[in-house]
C-alpha positions in Angstrom: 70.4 87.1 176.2 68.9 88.9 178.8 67.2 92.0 179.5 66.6 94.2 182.2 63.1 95.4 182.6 64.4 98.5 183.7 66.2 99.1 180.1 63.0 98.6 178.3 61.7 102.1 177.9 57.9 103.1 175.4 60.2 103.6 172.4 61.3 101.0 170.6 65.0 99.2 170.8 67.1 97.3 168.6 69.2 93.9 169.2 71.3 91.9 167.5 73.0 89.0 168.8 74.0 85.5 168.0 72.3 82.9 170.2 74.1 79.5 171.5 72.7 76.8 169.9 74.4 73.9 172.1 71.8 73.5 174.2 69.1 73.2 171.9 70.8 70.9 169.3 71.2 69.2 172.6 67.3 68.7 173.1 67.0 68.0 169.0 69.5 65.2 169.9 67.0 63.5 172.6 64.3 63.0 169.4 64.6 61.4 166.1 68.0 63.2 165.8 66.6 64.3 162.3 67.8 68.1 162.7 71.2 70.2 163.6 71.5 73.7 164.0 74.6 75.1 162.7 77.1 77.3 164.3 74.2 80.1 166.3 70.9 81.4 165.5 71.1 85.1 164.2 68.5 87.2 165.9 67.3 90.9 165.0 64.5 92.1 167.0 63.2 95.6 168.2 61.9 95.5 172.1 59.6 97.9 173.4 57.0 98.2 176.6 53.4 99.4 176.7 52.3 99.6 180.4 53.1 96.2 181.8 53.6 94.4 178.7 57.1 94.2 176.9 56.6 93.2 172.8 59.4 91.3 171.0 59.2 91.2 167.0 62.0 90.5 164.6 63.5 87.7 162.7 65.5 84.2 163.8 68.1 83.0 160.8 70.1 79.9 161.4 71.2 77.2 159.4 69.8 73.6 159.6 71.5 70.3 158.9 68.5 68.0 158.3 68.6 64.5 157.5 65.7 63.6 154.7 62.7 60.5 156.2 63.0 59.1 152.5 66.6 58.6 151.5 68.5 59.0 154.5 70.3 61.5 152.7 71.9 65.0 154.5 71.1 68.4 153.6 71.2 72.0 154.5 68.2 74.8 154.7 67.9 78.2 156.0 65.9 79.0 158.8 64.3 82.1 158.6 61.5 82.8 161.6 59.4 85.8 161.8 59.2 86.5 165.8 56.4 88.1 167.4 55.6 87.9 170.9 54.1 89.6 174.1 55.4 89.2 177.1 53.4 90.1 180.5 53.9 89.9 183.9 53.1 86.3 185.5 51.7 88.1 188.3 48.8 89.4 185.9 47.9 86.3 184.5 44.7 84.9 185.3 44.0 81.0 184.3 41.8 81.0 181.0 40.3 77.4 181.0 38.9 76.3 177.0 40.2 76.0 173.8 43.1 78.1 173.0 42.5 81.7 170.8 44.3 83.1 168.6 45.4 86.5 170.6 47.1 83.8 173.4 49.5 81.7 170.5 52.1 85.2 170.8 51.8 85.5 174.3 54.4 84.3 177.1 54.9 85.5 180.5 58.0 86.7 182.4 58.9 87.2 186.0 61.3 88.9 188.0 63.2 92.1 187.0 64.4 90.5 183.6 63.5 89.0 180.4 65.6 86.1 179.3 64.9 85.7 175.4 66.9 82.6 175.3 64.5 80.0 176.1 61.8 82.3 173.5 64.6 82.7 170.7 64.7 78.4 171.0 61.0 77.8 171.2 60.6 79.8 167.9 63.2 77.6 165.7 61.6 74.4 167.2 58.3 75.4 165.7 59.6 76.5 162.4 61.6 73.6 161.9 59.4 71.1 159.1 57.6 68.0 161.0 59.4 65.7 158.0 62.2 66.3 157.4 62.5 65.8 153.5 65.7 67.5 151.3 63.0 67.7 148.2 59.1 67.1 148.0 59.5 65.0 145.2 62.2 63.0 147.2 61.6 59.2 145.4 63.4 57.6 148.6 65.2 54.5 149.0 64.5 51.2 147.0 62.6 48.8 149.4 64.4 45.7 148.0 68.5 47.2 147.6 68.5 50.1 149.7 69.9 52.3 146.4 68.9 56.2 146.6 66.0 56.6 143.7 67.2 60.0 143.3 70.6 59.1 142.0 68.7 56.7 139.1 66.6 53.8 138.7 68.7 50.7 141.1 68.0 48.0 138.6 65.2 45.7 140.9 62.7 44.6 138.7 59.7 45.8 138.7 56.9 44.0 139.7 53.2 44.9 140.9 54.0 40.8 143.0 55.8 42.4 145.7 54.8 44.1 149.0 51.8 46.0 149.3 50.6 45.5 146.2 50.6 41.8 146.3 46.7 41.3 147.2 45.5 43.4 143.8 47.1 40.8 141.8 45.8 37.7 143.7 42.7 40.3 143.0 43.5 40.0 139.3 44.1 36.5 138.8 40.4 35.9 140.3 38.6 37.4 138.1 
């Protein structure tokens, strides 16, 4: 979606769209794969300029497909993403060398005589989406001997401190 700078007036606007999400389950495909946006990203923000500077706030809400690091398993969450940026010229941008503030995390530049909130709106899901994907924090995974999903019951592997990493404590055990 874009907007013209000369459409951004001092008071405040509303917009609500649905964004394509084909290109960015496009760059989600090039990773691990482990995350699909559903049909379009929902976006509601308000738009408004204050001299130079244009400020975007709202809210992203989208639907994920995710696929879980511990049992392989699929599963759906919503994506909700508070949005709140400031956009500023490119020309008025001076290089700021040293560690990043807090005051530059919202802040994005623009160019020419409109703002294209497509590549912003994409940028904000990334982020939100979870660095693991996991369908439950107390996920129990898949059993390293059988492959069974521990979430669907105990697989029926004995169990035995002998096995894998646990295999020096009892060498540790029988020492002593």
């Amino acid at each position: 979606m874009k907007i013209a700078l000369e459409q951004i007036r001092e008071t405040p606007r509303a917009l609500s769209y649905v964004e394509d999400v084909d290109a960015l389950n496009l760059e989600l495909g090039r990773g691990a794969g482990d995350y699909r946006l559903g049909e379009g990203l929902a976006v509601d923000v308000t738009y408004h300029r204050a001299g130079l500077d244009v400020f975007v706030d709202g809210t992203v809400h989208g639907e994920v497909q995710g696929r879980c690091a511990r049992c392989l398993g699929d599963y759906a969450f919503a994506l909700d993403v508070p949005v709140s940026i400031v956009l500023t010229p490119a020309a008025a941008a001076t290089p700021v060398s040293g560690p990043l503030r807090e005051e530059d995390i919202g802040l994005t530049y623009y160019e020419g005589d409109e703002i294209d909130l497509t590549p912003l709106v994409h940028e904000q899901a990334l982020l939100a989406l979870p660095t693991r994907p996991l369908c439950a924090e107390e996920c129990r995974g898949l059993c390293p001997r059988c492959g069974a999903n521990l979430n669907a019951g105990p697989c029926g592997c004995p169990v035995s401190v002998t096995g894998g990493r646990l295999a020096v404590l009892e060498t540790l055990l029988r020492e002593r």
